[in-house]
C-alpha positions, 0 to 999 in steps of 0.5 A: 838863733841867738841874735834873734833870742836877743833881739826877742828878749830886748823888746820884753824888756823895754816893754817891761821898762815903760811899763815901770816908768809909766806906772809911777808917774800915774801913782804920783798923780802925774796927768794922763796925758803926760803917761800917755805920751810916756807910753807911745814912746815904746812904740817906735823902738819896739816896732825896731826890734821887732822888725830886727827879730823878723829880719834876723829869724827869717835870713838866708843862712847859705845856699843848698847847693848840688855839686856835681863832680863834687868828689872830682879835683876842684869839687874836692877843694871846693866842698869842704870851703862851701861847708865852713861857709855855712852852706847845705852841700850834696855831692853827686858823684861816682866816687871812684876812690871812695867816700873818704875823701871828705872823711873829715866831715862825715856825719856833718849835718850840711853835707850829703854824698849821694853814689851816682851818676847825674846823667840818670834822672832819678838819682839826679831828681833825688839829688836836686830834692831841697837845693836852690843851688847847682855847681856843675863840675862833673864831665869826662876830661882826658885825651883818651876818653874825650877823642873823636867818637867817643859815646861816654865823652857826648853822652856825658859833657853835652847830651845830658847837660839839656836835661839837668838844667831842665831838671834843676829848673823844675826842682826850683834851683835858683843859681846855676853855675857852670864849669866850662873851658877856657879854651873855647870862645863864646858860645861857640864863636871862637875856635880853640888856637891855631895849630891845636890846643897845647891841652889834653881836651880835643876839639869835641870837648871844647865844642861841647862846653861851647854849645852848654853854655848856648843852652844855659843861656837859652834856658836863663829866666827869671828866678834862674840866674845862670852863670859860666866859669872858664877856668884856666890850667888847674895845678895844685894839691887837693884831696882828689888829685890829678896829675895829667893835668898841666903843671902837676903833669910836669910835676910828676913827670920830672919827679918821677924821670928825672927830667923833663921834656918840651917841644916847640921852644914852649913859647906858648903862654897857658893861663893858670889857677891854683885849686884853691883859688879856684874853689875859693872863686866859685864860693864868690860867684856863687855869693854875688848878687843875682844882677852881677852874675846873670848871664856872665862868663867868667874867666878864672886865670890867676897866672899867665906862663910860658911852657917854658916857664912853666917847665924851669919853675919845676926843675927849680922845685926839683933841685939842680940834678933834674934835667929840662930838654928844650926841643926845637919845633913850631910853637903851637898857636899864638904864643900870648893869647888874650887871657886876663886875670879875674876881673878885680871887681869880683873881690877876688885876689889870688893866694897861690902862684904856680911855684905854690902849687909845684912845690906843694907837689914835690913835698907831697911827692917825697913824703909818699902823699900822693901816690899815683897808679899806673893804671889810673888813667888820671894820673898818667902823666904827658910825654910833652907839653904839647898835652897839658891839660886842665880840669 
């Protein structure tokens, strides 16, 4: 606004300069064709600036974007960066640790946190009310709630993805961004690795991330640029934390036993990505050019480890009185699958490594920051490492 204010008061003022140069140079009987001629001069400029004052009073400040989830471990990290970016946020979420996740930005003019469920129409109507942006992290994650038959798990992750994209269609969004799984090969083509996923998602709910990203290709049009991100391993600390989840499941583990334990000699290599970097690929998405994203699947690895690796990166954190057990066992799957980092072109580097993320752990272990309850289900860690998981 005050750009444009600027902009405003230069075309006042070099109106009001060749008004003065045009005046005097007819007091002192100059021709009125030589004033004239001063006098068009105005016009090119004053056409500029003025062309600059439309540009700059009618731009795009940022998006209005729903993100669904946004309370969950990703959407944690993810808000607050959209915010500071200057973008109008909604979090549509079931908030089951309360709204104090984001009390750094309560009462903050771009942010609305809406309690509710995106799978009921009218609370997802509501939310969609002003956004041209969608972000769709919300899902059910864990071994438990995601195995066979489970009616939560479908309902959620693919019965009700049809009706939001339809929902967010007729709402007029104009960017739709999905979250889907790593793990699972386009469209549905590519089977997850031979000998089961070495992560806590079963083979349901790679099925069902598969089979969203086929309808939101089939719903891609003009005017609705759709987009899909697999991420891989998460790890990290964020305000909603998780720690059933690949190298934070480790992480916990070891800390909290004092040891940990693998099986199958942890040749399998698992892609990974900090949180942060992963919300901060999100926000570059989301920027893109529609033309970039259009019907593009994205894969967010920043990192390729060996559960080994993985696991020696811990202990490293831990100190020298934590054990690591290697047993013997067949390896699950290929134990180098073809997981490349982001594409560069993106503009994306990667700021934090998995040692990042372990040692932020520890640190918040020991200082008492994060806590977690037995009974919370997200933060009960694996027995092996044949259960790490990803958000």
């Amino acid at each position: 606004m005050k750009c444009s204010k600027l902009v405003l008061w230069s075309c006042l003022v070099a109106g009001g300069e060749t008004g003065l140069l045009v005046s005097p140079a007819a007091a002192h009987g100059t021709s009125v064709g030589s004033s004239s001629g001063a006098a068009l001069l105005i016009f090119p400029a004053a056409a500029i600036l003025f062309a600059l004052f439309l540009v700059l009073t009618h731009r795009k400040k940022g998006w209005s974007v729903l993100v669904t989830g946004g309370a969950g471990y990703v959407g944690s990290a993810l808000v607050p960066k959209l915010l500071r970016q200057g973008h109008n946020v909604v979090v549509l979420d079931l908030f089951p640790d309360g709204k104090d996740i984001f009390k750094m930005y309560q009462g903050h003019e771009n942010l609305r946190q809406i309690r509710g469920d995106f799978t009921d129409p009218a609370t997802l109507g509501s939310s969609l009310r002003g956004c041209d942006a969608v972000i769709h992290l919300a899902c059910v994650t864990g071994r438990t709630e995601c195995e066979s038959g489970s009616g939560l798990a479908k309902a959620t992750n693919l019965a009700a993805f049809g009706p939001l994209v339809d929902a967010a269609k007729s709402a007029g969004v104009k960017r739709f961004v999905f979250a889907s799984s790593l793990r699972h090969g386009g469209g549905g083509d590519q089977p997850a690795p031979a000998g089961g996923s070495p992560l806590d998602e079963t083979g349901e709910f790679l099925e069902h991330k598969g089979q969203c990203e086929q309808l939101l290709e089939k719903a891609r049009s003009p005017g609705f640029i759709a987009c899909t991100v697999r991420a891989a391993a998460v790890c990290g600390v964020a305000p909603s934390q998780r720690l059933d989840a690949g190298v934070n499941a480790l992480a916990w583990k070891g800390f909290n036993n004092g040891e940990i334990r693998i099986t199958g000699g942890g040749r399998q290599k698992i892609p990974n990505i900090h949180v942060e970097d992963l919300a901060a690929f999100y926000l570059i998405v989301l920027n893109q050019p529609d033309a970039r994203i259009d019907g593009a699947t994205c894969d967010a690895i920043a990192e390729n480890l060996t559960c080994l690796e993985m696991a020696e990166t811990v202990v490293l954190a831990l100190g020298d009185d934590f054990l690591l057990h290697v047993e013997p066992g067949a390896d699950l799957g290929d134990p180098e699958p073809p997981c490349e980092v982001i594409d560069r072109g993106f503009g994306f580097e990667a700021n934090h490594s998995v040692a990042d993320a372990v040692r932020e752990l520890v640190a918040s272990f020991q200082d008492g920051n994060i806590v977690p309850s037995p009974k919370d289900l997200r933060h009960v860690a694996t027995e092996t490492m044949q259960q790490v998981s990803r958000e």
